[in-house]
N, C-alpha and C positions, 0 to 999 in steps of 0.2 A: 838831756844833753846828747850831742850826736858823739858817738865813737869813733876811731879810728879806724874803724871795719867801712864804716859811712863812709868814711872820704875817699877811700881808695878811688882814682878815674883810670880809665878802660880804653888807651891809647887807641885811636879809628883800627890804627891796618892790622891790631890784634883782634881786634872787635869783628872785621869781616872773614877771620878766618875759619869757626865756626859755621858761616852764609857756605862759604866756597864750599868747605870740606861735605860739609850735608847737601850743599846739591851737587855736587860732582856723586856723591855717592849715591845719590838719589835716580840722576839719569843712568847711570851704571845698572844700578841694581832694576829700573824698573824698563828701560830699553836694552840693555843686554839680556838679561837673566828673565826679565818678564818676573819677578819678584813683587814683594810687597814692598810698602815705605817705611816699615817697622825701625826695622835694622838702621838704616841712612840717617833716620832722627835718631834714634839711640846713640848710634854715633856722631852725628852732631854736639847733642848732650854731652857726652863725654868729653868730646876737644874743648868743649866750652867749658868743663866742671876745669879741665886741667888746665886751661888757660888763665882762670880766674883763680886755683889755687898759686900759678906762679908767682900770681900778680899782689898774692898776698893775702884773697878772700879762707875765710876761715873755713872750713868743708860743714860747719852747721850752718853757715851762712847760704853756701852754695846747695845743701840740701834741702833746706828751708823755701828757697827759689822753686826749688821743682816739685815740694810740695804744694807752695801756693800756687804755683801753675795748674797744679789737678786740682785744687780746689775752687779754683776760677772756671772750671770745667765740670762741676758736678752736675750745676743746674740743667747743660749740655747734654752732660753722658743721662741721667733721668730722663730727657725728654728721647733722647736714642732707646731706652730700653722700652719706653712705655709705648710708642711710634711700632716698636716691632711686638708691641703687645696687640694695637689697635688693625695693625694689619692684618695677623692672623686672625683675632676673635671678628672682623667684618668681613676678612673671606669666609671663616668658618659658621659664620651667623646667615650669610648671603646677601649682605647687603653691598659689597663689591660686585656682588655677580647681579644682583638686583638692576644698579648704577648703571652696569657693562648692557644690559641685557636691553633696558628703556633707552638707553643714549644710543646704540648699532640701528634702534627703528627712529631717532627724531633727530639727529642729527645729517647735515648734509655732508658731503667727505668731502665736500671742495671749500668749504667754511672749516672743515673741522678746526685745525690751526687757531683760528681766529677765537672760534668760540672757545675753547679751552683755555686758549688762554686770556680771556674777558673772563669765566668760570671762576677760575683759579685765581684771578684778582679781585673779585668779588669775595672770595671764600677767605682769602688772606685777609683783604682789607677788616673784613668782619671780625675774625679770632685772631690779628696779630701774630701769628705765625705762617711763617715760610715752608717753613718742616712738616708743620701739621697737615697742612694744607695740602706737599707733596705728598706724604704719604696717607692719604687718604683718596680727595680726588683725585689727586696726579696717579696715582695707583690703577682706578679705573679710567682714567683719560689713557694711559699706556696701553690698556684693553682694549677699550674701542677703536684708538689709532691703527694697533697692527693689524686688528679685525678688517679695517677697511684698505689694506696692504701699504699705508702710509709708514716708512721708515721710523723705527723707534727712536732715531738720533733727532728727528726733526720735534718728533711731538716731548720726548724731553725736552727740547728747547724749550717749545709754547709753555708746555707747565711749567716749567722755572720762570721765564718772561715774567708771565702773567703772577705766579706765588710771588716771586721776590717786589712785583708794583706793590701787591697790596701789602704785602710786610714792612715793605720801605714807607708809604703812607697810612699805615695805621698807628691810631694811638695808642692802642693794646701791644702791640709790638716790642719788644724786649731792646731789638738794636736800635729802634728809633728813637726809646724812650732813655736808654745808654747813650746815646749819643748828644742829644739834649741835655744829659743831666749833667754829662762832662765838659760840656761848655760850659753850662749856665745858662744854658738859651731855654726860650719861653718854650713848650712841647708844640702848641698846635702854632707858633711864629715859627717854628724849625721845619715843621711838617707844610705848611704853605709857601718857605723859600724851597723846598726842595720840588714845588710844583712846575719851576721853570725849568727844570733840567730833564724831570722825571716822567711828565705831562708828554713834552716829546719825543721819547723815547717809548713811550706807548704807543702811540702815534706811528712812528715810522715800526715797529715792532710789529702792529695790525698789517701795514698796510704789504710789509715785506711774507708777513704768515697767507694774506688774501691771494698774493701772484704765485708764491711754492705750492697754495692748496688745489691753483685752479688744473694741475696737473694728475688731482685725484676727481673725478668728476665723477657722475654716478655712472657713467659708461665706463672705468676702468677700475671699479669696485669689481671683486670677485664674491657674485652674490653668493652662488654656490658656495665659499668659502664662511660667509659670513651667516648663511643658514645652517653652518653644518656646526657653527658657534654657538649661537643659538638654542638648537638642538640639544648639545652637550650641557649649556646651562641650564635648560629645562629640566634635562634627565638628571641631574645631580643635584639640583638644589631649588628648596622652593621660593619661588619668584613672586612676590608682590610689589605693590605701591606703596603697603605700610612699613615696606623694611626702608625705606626713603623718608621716614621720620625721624631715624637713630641720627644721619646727618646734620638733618635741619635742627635738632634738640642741642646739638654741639655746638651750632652757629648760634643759635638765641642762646644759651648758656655764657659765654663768650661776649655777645653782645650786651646781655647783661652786664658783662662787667666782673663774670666770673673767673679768675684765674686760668690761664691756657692747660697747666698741669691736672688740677682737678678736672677740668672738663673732661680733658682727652679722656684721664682712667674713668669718669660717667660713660663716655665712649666704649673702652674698653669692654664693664660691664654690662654695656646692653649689647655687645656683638655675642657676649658669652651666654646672653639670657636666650640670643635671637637664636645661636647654633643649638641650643638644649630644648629650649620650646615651638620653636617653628622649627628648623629644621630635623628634630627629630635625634639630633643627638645625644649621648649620656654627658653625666657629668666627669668622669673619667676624661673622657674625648675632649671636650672642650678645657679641661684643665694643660691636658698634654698638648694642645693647639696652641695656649698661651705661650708655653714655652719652646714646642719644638717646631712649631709653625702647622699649618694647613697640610695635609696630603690627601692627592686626588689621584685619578686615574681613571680617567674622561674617554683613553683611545683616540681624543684630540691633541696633539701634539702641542698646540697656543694656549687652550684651553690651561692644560698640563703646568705649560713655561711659566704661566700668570700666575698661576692658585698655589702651586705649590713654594709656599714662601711663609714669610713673615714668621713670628716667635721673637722672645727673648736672644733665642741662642743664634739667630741669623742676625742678629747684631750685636755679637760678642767682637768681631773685625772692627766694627767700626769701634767700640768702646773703648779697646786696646790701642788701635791708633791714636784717637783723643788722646789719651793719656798721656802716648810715648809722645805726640804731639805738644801737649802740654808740658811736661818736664823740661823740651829743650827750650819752650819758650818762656818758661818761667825763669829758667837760669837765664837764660840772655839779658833778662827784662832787671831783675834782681842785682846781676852782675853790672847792670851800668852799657853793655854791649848794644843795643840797643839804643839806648840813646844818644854813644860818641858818634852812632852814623847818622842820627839825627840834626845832631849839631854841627855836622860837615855840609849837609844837606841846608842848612840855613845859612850856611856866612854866603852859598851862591846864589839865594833866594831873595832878590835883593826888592821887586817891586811887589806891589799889592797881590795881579795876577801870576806873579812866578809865585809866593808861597802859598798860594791855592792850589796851583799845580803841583806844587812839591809835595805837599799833603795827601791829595790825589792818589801820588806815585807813591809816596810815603806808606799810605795805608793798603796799596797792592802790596806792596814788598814786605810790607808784614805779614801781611796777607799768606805772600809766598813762602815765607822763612818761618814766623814761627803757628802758621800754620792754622792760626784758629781767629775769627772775624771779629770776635769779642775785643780781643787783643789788636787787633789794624784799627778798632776805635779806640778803646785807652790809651794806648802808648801815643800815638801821634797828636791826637786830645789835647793830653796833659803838656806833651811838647813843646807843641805850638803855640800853645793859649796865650804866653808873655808874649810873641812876636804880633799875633794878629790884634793884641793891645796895642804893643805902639804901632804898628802900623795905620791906628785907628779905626780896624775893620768890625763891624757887629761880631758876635761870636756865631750868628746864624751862618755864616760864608764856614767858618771851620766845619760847625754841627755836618754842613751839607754835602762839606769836601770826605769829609770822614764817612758819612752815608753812600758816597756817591763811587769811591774811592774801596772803600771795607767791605762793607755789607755787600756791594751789587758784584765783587768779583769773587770774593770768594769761593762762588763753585766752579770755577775754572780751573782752581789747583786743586791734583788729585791726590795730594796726602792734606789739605786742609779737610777740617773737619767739616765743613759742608759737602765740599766733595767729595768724602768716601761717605756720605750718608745720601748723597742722591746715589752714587753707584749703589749701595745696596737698597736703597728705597727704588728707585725707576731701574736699576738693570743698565745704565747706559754709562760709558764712562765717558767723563770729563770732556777729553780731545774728541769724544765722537759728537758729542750736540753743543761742542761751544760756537760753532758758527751760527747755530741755530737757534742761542739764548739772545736775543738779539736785543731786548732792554737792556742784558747786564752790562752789555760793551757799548751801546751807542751813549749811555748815560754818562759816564765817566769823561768820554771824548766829547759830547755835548756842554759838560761841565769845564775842561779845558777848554774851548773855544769861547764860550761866557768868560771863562778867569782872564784870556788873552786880549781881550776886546775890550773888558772890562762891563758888561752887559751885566746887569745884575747884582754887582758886587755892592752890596750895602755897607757905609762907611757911620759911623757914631756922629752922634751928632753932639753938640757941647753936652747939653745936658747930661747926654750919656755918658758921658766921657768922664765928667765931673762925680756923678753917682758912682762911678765904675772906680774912681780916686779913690773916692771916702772908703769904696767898700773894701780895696784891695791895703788904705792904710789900717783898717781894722784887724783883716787878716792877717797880715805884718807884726801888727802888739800883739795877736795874741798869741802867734809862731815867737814871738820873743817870752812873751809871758810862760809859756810851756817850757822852752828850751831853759830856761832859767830856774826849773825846777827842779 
């Protein structure tokens, strides 16, 4: 039976005061003070814990909230700790420097852009991860970019572009296959309506990375610079084509069909086998690599910037924000807050393509407030699901809005949890390569112009519509059958 704690509702203009109070504290603390985001969610969290005690939520209720919030973020924080596992043990193995060292001699610098990010979309689409994908290749693409004195803001962009295409259409993929499942929509019917939106956005993505790149031409490479790279790599670590197996094992792993977490830690342990047996390491060294990351001292300054990084403990920041991230988003979610602004959000969404676009919007602004992408899909998901019912629309239009909307912007905010894991995976923050991520934003606004036009938008057909009756009268007895227990 539902309680009395259940029924409590979350008046809207108490609901946004939480949003206000966390970003007013947000832009303070990180454009005045040049601070962290810690604090501003913390404090979020709390107006929210006190709002919702006013309002009559129980304080187990309201703690319960921010614990399922970190719990909904476990899967998360594991793939953050193991990411700064796999980047240390492949610089300290050499197979980042290996990657860096074969891509400075085969790559052209007036393509680079491009091809990185075609690389990085191939490497996604394969293993289903975004993350992985940055911190790995995107790791050594960051290397070769400023080797050839192209702007680290720009070649973040390409790597994100190109990782977020193949995460967004892979099947292996966590948010694509979360997103599908909270419709109800078929996975690979979900994964080819999002080809209309997604396809051009690659598209214009290439062709915007081919006119920034022609500005790196091999006359304004500083060879000098790039042999002196080189050099440094040579002299510090040993460089083959066999250490260019450890990647390709990750990718058929993966494509096998083998879990993205296992794989990564098989990763893990061959950068650790590679630093102890090729390069000559003890096992001391590589254990303290694991966790306190890589340290070099090259006498190259870039060389230096690159390598010395990764470990456990170079993404305790990021773990910490997750968290304080998650708590405020789980009480908002818990608390009902969350959804009164949702439902204000639909009495003005009144045609087919305005509640695509509200969705859109909807799944940014989750996005932005509680901070984590996982969350800009479930909440709006669940939402909206009864509206794009009667509206008559497939639930593929939702699946695409929530992908299109969630997934592709999340790194643009720099206390969301993707965004403080490219800042410490690539080095680059947020406002410095969002002009530059140039899939994540042409998709969203490519998908509002589709919802406005109405281009695309798949509508139920009877049959559907009738199966979609039966199943949702089933669901109905059996929420009564339970409730009555």
């Amino acid at each position: 039976m539902k309680t009395k704690q259940q029924e409590i509702e979350t008046p809207f203009l108490l609901a946004l005061i939480p949003f206000l109070v966390m970003i007013v504290a947000m832009a303070v603390t990180i454009i005045v003070f040049e601070g962290s985001p810690h604090v501003p969610l913390a404090l979020g969290a709390v107006v929210a814990g006190i709002i919702a005690w006013r309002l009559g939520y129980k304080w187990e209720t309201i703690e319960e909230g921010a614990y399922r919030g970190i719990r909904l973020a476990l899967p998360a924080i594991v793939i953050i700790i193991v990411v700064g596992m796999i980047i240390a043990s492949w610089i300290g193995g050499g197979i980042i420097a290996t990657m860096i060292y074969y891509g400075l001699q085969i790559i052209t610098p007036s393509l680079f852009l491009m091809t990185i990010c075609l690389i990085c979309g191939i490497v996604a689409l394969a293993i289903g991860s975004s993350w992985s994908t940055m911190g790995t290749i995107g790791v050594a693409g960051m290397g070769i970019g400023l080797s050839m004195g192209i702007p680290a803001a720009m070649v973040a962009g390409a790597v994100i572009s190109g990782s977020y295409f193949g995460d967004k259409m892979s099947p292996l993929s966590d948010t694509t296959n979360l997103a599908a499942g909270i419709t109800g929509t078929n996975l690979f019917e979900h994964i080819k309506h999002m080809m209309y939106t997604t396809i051009p956005g690659l598209i214009i993505a290439l062709v915007v990375y081919f006119f920034l790149g022609r500005q790196f031409s091999g006359a304004a490479v500083d060879e000098g610079n790039i042999e002196g790279i080189l050099t440094a790599l040579n002299s510090n670590f040993v460089i083959s084509p066999w250490l260019l197996l450890v990647p390709a094992i990750i990718v058929v792993l993966v494509a096998l069909k083998i879990p993205a977490l296992p794989a990564l830690v098989v990763g893990v342990f061959l950068g650790f086998i590679c630093q102890i047996f090729v390069q000559g390491g003890n096992v001391g060294e590589a254990v303290n690599t694991l966790h306190d990351g890589f340290a070099i001292a090259s006498n190259n300054e870039m060389v230096d910037e690159l390598f010395n990084r990764g470990g456990i403990a170079s993404m305790m920041f990021t773990v910490s924000l997750t968290i304080f991230a998650m708590v405020f988003g789980g009480i908002l979610e818990h608390t009902g807050m969350l959804k009164a602004i949702v439902q204000q959000i639909l009495k003005v969404a009144k045609s087919a393509g305005s509640l695509i676009v509200a969705t859109i919007a909807s799944a940014f602004f989750t996005n932005a407030t509680a901070s984590e992408q996982y969350i800009s899909i479930l909440l709006p998901g669940r939402m909206y699901a009864t509206a794009y019912q009667d509206k008559g629309l497939h639930s593929k239009n939702l699946s695409r809005a929530l992908e299109d909307g969630g997934t592709l912007t999340s790194p643009f905010i720099p206390w969301n949890t993707c965004g403080v894991f490219i800042l410490a995976t690539l080095a680059v923050h947020p406002f410095a390569y969002a002009p530059y991520a140039v899939l994540n934003y042409t998709v969203p606004i490519i998908g509002i112009v589709m919802a406005m036009v109405g281009y695309k938008v798949q509508f139920l057909t009877k049959d559907e519509m009738e199966q979609l009756k039966v199943k949702q009268q089933r669901i109905d007895r059996e929420k009564e059958l339970t409730e009555g227990v």
